[in-house]
Each structure stands twice: as C-alpha cells, then as structure tokens.
N, C-alpha and C positions, 0 to 999 in steps of 0.2 A: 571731513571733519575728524581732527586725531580725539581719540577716547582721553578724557582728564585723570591723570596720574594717580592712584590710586593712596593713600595713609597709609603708615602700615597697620594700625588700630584694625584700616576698613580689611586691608588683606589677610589679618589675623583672624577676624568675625568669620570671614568666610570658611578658614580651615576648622576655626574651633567656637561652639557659639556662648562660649563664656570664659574667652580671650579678654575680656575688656575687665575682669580682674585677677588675670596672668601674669607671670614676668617673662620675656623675649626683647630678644631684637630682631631687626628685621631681617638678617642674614638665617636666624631660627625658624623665622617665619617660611621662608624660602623653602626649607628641605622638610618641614613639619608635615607629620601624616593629616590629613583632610579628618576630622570627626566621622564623616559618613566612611571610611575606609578601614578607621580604628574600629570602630564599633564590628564591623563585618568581620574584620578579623579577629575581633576578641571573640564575636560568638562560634566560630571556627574551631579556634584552638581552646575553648574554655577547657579550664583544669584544675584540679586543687593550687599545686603550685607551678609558675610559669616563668622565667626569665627574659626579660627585654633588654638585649645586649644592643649598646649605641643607643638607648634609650633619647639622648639628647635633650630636650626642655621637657618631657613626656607625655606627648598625646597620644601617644600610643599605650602606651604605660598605662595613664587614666583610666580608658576602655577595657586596658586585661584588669586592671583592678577592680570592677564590677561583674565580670565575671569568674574571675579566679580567685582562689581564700589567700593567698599570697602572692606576690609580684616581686622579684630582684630587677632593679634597674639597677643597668651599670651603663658606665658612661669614662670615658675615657677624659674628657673636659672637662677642667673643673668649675668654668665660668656655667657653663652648658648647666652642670649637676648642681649645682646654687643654686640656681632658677627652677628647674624640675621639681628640688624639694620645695622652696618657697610657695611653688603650682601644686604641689599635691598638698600642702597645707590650708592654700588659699581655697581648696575644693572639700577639704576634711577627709581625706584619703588618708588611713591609719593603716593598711595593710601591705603598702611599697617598704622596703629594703634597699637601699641604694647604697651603690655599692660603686666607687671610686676607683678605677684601675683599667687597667688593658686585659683583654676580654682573653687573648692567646697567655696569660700570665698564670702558671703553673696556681697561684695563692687565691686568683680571683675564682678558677675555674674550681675550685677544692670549695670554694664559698656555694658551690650554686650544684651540689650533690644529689640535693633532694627534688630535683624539678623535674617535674615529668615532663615538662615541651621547650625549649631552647628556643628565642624566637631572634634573631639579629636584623636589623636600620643597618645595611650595611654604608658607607662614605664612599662616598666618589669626585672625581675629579668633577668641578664645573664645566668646563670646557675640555672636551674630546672627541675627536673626527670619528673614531668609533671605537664603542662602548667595549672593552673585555674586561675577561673576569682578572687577570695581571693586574690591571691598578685599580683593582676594588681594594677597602679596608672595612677591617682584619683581612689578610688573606682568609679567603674563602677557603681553601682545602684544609690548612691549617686547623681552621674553625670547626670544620665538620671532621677531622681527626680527632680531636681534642675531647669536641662533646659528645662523640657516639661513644664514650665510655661510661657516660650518664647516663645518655636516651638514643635511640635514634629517633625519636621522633624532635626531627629541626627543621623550620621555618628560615627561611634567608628573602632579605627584598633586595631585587637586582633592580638597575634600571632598565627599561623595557626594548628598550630600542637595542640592548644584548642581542648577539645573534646564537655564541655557541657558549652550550651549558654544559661542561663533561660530568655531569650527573646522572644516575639513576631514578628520575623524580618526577613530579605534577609541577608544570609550568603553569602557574594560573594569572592569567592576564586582568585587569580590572579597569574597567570603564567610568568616569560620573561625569553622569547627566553630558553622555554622547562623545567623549571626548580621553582619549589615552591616557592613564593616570599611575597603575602600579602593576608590577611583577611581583609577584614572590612565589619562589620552589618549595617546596613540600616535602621531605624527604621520610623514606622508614615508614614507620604507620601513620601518617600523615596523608601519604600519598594515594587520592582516590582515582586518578585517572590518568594518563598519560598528560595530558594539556586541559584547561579548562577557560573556559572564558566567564566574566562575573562584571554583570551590567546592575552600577549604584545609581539611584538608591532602592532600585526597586528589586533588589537580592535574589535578581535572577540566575540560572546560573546553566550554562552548556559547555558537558565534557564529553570529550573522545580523544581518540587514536592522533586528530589532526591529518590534514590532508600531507600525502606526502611530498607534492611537487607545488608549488606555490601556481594557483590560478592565472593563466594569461589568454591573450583575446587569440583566439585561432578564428583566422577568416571573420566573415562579417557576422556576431553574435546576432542568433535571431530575439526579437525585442516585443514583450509581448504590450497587452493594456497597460501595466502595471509595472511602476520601478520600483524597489528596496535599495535602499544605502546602509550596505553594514556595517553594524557598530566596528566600532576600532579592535574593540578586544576579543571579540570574533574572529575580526581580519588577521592580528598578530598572532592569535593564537594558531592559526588553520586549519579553523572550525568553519570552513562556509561550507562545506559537504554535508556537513552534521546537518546543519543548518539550514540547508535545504531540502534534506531530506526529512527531517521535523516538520517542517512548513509547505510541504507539499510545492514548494516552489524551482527554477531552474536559473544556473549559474547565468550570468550576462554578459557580464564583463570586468576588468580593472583599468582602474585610471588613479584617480588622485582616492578615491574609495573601491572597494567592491560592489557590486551590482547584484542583486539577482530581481527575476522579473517572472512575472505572473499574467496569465488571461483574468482569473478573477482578483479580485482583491482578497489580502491574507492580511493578518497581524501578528505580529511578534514584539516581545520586549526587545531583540536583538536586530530589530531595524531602527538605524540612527534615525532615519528618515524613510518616507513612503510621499511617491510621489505616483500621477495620473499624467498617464504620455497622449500628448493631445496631437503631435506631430513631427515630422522628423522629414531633413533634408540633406542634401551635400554642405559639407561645413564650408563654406565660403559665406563674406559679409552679405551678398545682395541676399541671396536665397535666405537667411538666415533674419536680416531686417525682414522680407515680407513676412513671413511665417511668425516673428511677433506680430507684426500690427494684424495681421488674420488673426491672432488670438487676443486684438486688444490690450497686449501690452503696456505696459508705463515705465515698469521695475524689468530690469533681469538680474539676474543672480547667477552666477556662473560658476558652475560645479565640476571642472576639470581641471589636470595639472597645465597649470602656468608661470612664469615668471611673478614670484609675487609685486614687483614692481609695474608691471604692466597690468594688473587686476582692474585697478581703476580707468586707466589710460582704453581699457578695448571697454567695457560697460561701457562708461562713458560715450562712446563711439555711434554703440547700439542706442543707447537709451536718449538721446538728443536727435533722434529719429522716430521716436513713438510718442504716440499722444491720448494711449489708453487710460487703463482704468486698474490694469493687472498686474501682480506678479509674479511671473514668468521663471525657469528654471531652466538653464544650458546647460548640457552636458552633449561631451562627446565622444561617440563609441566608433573606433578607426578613422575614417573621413566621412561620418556623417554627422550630424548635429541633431540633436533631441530636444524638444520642445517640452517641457509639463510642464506642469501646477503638482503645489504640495499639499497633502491630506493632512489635515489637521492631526487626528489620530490614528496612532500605530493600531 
C-alpha cells in the first residue's frame, strides 16, 4: 500500500510547528532547516550578534533570533526575502536585519562587520551523482576568504552525503529521530573536535578523531546476544570506535547500517535501534523459512542492502509461508542470516 501524498501545509508543520501562519512555497518547504535542527544550532552558536547568510524563508533565522540580541539575514532571493520578512513579522521577531544581496559582494560583506559568528544555508544543486564542494553556492572558499576578516568563527551547512572537505574544521553530522538529516563544518573557534555526531531531539552529542579507515566485515564477524544499529550520524561521521568504546560494546559488521553487538544488553542514545538475536543460519530461503516459523513468525522486516525494488517481492516470499504471531528482523552478516526481535527501548 503506497503512503498518501502528503499537503504542503502538512510537510511544512513537520519542519516548522507554526508554519500554518507562515508564508512559503512548497519548493521553500523542501530545503527549510527542521525546527528541532534550528533550535540546536541556534543554542550552538548563541551570540550577541550573528549572520545567517542564504537565510532563505527563515527558519533558521527564527531560532538565532531567540538566542542572539541581533540577527543579519541575507538572502540572495528576493521572492525568498519577501516571505522571511512577512515570517518574522508574522512571529513578532523585531531584532532580524535583512539584508538583500549576494553574500560574496564586497557592500553586503561591509554590512555584516560587527558579528561575531558568520553562519551560511549554503544552495546546491538538486540532483547530483556526487556531492562536491565546485557546485556548492556561494563558493565556499570564497566565503570563508571573505569573512575571516570579520571572525573566524564560520558555520557552513554542506550536504551530508559530501565526501571531501579541504578544511581545517569539525564535521558535525546530525541525525532526527534515526534518520540522516545535516552537516555543517565548524571553523576557527568554533571548532570543538575533529568530527562530531548530534542525535535530534534528544541533543546528544559524540566527538572524536573519527575512525581512520571506514569499518568493513573481515571474515565471519563473531555475533554476540545482542545487536545495535548505528545511528546514521555516527556512521557518517566515523565515530563507531568512539562509540564502542563509550558503550563497552564490539564492532560487528556493515551492510546497509553499522552493527555493533554485545553478550549483555547496553543502551545508548546512538543506537538507531537495539535488537535480541534469537538465531542465526546459512542465508538461503529453506533454512531461513524454518527458523522464522521456530520463532513463530508472522511479520519480517529485512534489514540488509537490497534492490529496493525487490523489498517487497522477497518478504513477501518469506511471509506467505508463516502463520505466527511475531515480528521478526532479517539481517545478514556475509552468508549467514540473523534472526531477532526488536527491543523496545535503547
């Protein structure tokens, strides 16, 4: 059954929760920071005065405006900068400054003197096979040429799925509620840690070094009671070392998530999920039917990379073969298949 197409009203509520007397369109909607992400960053960077360059309709904006005694938004759009003011009116925001122009323009950057933190929404193409910093806007190096002659302390949001950053800075990764959402670098005195991962909304937050060779399965990972599914901004970040080492736990594997796994049961805000391994066999269908209906069976859910087109087509397969009561969790680590159930609580 396909999920019913969403309003934009209803996709607006979700990033902002008093959207419903804002002015946007839906294309606004699409690239708008999440309320629970603005807020996090505004108590981040709180400062007397702050600049939110590519401000855009301003949710972001809003956020530094209750933490900081002034706010420059600028915005390059002028449909875009219409609607921001209208929105910070519509909310009684008296302390934004909006400011009309291109952010690299000698007259805008003379406007924005006195701010002690520089923070830029940078624009990116919609569609790109992969992410670099070339066809971001403003240019990036530009940007941070320009304003270290103000502060160095600059904020920039990339998209996440970036791989090379030629900066000196804190890569901090940002998760809501289990699910990849923002990057943004840190630069100057800004920058608390090498990489950091930050799980919304519950303003968690794990820095380090980052692992230096990205985790992969060497021979058959031993599997213990216990699975963990790491959060995303953990994973991108390459923090599961930290992370395990926090958690008294060990590395397991990767597939479509990270792994790591335990004799006893642990908890962590940085487990997307926590599941209980009831059994495990050679991944093939026969072996892989019995061992659901041994566990009573009804549901499975299948938690490895696959063709997303085939998701439903192999469940399907499994599930028209059991006649339980349960549901079940497949995952597979090289050629074997894992059986568990999910723990309510991390």
């Amino acid at each position: 059954m396909e999920k019913p197409i969403k309003k934009p009203i209803e996709k607006a509520l979700e990033k902002n929760s008093k959207a419903g007397k804002l002015f946007f369109n839906e294309e606004d909607i699409r690239w708008a920071t999440p309320e629970v992400v603005a807020d996090y960053r505004a108590e981040r960077l709180k400062c007397k005065v702050i600049a939110d360059i590519g401000c855009g309709i301003g949710f972001q904006t809003f956020s530094f405006a209750k933490t900081c005694e002034r706010v420059y938004a600028v915005e390059i759009d002028k449909e875009k900068m219409e609607n921001a003011k209208k929105n910070a009116e519509a909310l009684g925001l008296k302390n934004i400054k909006f400011i009309l122009g291109d952010a690299l323009d000698k007259k805008v950057a003379d406007k924005l003197k006195d701010c002690e933190i520089i923070f830029c929404d940078t624009d990116r193409p919609i569609n790109e096979d992969e992410r670099k910093i070339e066809s971001i806007k403003p240019d990036v190096k530009k940007l941070i040429e320009a304003y270290s002659k103000i502060t160095d302390k600059i904020a920039i949001e990339f998209p996440p799925q970036i791989r090379e950053i030629p900066f000196d800075c804190e890569k901090e990764y940002i998760s809501v509620r289990g699910k990849l959402n923002r990057l943004t670098i840190y630069l100057g005195g800004l920058k608390k840690s090498d990489k950091s991962a930050v799980v919304l909304p519950k303003r968690e937050v794990l820095r380090g070094e980052g692992d230096k060779k990205e985790k992969k399965n060497v021979g058959q990972p031993k599997l213990l009671k216990y699975l963990y599914e790491i959060d995303p901004a953990v994973d991108r970040a390459g923090l599961i070392s930290e992370l395990a080492k926090e958690t008294g736990v060990k590395f397991c594997y990767k597939d479509k998530f990270s792994f790591l796994t335990s004799e006893k049961q642990t908890k962590s805000p940085f487990f997307r999920n926590s599941f209980e391994v009831l059994d495990g066999c050679d991944f093939n269908d026969h072996e892989i039917i019995e061992n659901l209906k041994k566990h009573n069976a009804k549901e499975v859910e299948l938690r490895f990379n696959l063709i997303p087109q085939d998701y439903w087509k192999i469940r399907k397969k499994y599930e028209r073969e059991l006649t339980g009561v349960e549901k079940i969790y497949l995952f597979k680590s090289g050629d074997k298949a894992i059986i568990a159930k999910r723990l309510e609580n991390n």
